[in-house]
C-alpha positions as CSV (number, residue, x, y, z in Angstrom):
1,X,-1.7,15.0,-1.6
2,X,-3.1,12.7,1.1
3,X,-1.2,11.6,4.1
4,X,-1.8,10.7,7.9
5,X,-1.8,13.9,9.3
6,X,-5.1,14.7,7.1
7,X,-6.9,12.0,8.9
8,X,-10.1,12.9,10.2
9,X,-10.4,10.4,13.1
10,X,-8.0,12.9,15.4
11,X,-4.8,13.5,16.3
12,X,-3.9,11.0,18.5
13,X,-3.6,8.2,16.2
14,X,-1.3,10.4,13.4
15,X,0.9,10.6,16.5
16,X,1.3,6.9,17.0
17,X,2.1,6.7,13.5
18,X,4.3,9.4,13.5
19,X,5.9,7.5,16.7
20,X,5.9,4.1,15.2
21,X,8.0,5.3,12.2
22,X,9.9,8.2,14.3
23,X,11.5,4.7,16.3
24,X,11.7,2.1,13.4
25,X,13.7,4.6,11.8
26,X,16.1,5.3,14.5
27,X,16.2,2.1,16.3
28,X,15.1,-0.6,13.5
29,X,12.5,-2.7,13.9
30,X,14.1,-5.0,16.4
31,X,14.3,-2.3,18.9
32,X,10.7,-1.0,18.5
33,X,8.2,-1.2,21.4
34,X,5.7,0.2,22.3
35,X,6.9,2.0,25.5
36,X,9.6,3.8,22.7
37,X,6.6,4.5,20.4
38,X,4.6,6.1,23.4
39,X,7.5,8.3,24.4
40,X,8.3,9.1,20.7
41,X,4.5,10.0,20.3
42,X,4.1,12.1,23.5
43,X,1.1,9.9,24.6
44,X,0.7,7.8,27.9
45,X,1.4,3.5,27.9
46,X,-2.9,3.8,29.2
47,X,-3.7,5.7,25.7
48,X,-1.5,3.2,24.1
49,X,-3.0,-0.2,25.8
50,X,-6.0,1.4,24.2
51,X,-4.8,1.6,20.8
52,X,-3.2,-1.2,19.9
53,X,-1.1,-4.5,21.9
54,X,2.1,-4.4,19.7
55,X,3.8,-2.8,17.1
56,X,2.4,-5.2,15.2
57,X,-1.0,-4.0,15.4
58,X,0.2,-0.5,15.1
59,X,1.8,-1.3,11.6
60,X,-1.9,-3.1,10.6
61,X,-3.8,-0.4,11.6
62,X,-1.6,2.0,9.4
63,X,-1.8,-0.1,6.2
64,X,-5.5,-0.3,7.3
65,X,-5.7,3.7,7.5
66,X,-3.9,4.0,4.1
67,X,-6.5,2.0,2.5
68,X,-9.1,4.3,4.0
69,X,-7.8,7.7,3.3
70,X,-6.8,6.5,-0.8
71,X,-11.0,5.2,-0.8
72,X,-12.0,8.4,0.6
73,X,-9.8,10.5,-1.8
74,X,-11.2,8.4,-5.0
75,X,-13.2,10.2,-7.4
76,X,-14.9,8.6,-9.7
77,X,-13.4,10.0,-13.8
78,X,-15.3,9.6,-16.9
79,X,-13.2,8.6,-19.2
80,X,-10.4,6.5,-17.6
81,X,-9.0,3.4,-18.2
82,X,-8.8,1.3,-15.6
83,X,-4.9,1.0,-15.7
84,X,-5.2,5.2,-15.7
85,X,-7.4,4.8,-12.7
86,X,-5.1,1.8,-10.9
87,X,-1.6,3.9,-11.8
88,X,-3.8,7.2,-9.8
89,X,-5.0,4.8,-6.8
90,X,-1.4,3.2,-6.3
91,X,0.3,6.9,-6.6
92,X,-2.1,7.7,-3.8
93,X,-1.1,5.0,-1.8
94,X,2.3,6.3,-2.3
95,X,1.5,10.1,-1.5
96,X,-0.2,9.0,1.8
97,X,2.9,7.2,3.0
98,X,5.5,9.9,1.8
99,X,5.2,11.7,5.5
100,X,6.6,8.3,7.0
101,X,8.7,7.2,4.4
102,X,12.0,7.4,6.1
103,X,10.8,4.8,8.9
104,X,9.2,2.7,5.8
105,X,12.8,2.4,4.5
106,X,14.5,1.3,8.0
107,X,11.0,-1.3,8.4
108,X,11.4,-2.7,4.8
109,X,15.2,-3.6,5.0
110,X,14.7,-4.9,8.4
111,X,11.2,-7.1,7.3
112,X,13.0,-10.1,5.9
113,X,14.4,-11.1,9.3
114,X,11.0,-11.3,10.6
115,X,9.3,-14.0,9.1
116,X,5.8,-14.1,11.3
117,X,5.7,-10.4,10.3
118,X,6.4,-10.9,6.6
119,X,3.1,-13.8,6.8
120,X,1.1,-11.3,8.2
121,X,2.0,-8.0,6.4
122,X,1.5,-10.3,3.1
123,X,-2.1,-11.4,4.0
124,X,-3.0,-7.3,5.2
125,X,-1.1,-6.3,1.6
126,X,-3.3,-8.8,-0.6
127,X,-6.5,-7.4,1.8
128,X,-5.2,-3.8,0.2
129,X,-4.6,-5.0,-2.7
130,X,-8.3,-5.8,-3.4
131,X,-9.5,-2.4,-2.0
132,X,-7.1,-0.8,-4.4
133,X,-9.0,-2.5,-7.2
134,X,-12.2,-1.9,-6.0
135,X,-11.4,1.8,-6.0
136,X,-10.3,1.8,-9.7
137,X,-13.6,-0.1,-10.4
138,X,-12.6,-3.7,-10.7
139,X,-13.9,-6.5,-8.8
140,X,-11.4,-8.6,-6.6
141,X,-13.9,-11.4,-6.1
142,X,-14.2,-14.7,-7.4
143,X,-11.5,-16.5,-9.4
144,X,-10.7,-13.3,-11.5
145,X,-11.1,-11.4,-8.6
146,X,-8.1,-13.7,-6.8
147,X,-6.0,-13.8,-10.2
148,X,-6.4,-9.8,-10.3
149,X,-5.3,-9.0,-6.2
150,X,-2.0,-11.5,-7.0
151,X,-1.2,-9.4,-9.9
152,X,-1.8,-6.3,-8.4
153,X,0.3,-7.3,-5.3
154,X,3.3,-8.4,-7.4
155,X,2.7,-4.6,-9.3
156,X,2.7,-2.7,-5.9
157,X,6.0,-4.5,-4.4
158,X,7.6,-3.8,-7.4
159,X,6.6,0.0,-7.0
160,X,7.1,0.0,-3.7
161,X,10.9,-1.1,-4.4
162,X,11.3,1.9,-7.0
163,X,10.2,4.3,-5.0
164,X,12.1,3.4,-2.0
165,X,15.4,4.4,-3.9
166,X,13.6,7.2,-5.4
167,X,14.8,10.3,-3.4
168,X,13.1,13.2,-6.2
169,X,10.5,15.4,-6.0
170,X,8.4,14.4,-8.5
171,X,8.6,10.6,-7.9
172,X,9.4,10.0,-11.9
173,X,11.6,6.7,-11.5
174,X,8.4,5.3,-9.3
175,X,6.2,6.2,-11.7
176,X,7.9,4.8,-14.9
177,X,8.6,1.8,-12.4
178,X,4.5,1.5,-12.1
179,X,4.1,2.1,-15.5
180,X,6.4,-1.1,-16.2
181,X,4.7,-3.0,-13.8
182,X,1.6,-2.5,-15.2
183,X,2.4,-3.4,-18.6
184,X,3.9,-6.3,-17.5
185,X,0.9,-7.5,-15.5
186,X,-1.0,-7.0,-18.4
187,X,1.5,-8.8,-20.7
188,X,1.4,-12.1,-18.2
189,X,-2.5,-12.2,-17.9
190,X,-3.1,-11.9,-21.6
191,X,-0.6,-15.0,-21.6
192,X,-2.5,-17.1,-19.5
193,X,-5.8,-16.1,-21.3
194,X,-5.9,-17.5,-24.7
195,X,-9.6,-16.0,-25.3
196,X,-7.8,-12.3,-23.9
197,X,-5.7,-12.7,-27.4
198,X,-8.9,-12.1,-29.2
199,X,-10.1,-9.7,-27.6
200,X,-9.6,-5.9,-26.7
201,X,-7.3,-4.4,-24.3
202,X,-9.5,-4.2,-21.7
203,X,-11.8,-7.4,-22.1
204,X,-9.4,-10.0,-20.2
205,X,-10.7,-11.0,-17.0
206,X,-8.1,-12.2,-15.0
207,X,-5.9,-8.7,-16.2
208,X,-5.1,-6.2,-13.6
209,X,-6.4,-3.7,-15.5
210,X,-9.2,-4.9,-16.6
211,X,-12.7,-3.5,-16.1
């Protein structure tokens, strides 16, 4: 499993983190600052100014480090499909944020009363979006590129939902919940692609899972 504290950069920034969600969780995101996260994280406001100027730009830098760390840990399979290889990438993204997910509960029921952080966490998720598919192989440029980040960002909120309420071990309601999500997003593009009708599984451009 990958996670934050497996970084390689050092320890100061898996403190942060740990900080960040250590204070969402207990105070919500409302009463997250950054003096709290420093305290929380045992580091000085000096090493903080240097890190980031919000909690705003703490939260970026984490989806930003998530990205990295699922990249890193992809190995390329012969054999896959790429809806095997997308379900592996966005279960890493999942086992990376298991360490924190106790903050990423309080932050997600408190997002929707933050609109100017919802527009910017949505433009950052798209931006993962499309390193997600580039890690299962799939281009996320151009028009297909654009149709297959949408899809894949409608598949990963949907995930994320699941396994928010999943509480078990194993993760199995998340993982039937991706596997729904991604034959649904395959079900939609074929839809909207009368040429994908006539064609096999894996030929339709604009699909999600679609090499």
């Amino acid at each position: 499993m990958s996670d934050i504290s497996q970084d390689s950069t050092g320890g100061l920034k898996a403190r942060i983190f740990d900080g960040l969600f250590a204070v969402v969780a207990e105070q919500g995101w409302r009463g997250t600052t950054l003096a709290r996260i420093a305290a929380a994280s045992g580091v000085s406001l000096g090493e903080m100014r240097g890190f980031a100027s919000c909690p705003e730009g703490i939260m970026l830098r984490y989806t930003a480090l998530v990205d990295r760390l699922v990249l890193d840990g992809t190995v390329p399979t012969e054999g896959e499909t790429a809806r095997d290889r997308l379900f592996d990438v966005l279960m890493r993204r999942l086992d990376a944020m298991q360490p924190h997910r106790e903050g990423i509960l309080r932050f997600m029921k408190d997002l929707p009363f933050h609109p100017f952080l919802v527009l910017s966490l949505g433009a950052a998720m798209e931006r993962s979006m499309g390193w997600m598919l580039e890690a299962a192989g799939l281009d996320s440029h151009g028009p297909a590129g654009l149709a297959r980040i949408k899809g894949l960002t409608a598949v990963w909120v949907y995930t994320l939902r699941a396994w928010l309420k999943d509480d078990s071990a194993d993760l199995a309601a998340t993982m039937a919940a991706l596997d729904r999500a991604l034959d649904r997003a395959d079900q939609v593009a074929r839809s909207l692609d009368p040429a994908a009708r006539r064609k096999p599984a894996e030929a339709a451009a604009p699909d999600v899972t679609t090499d």
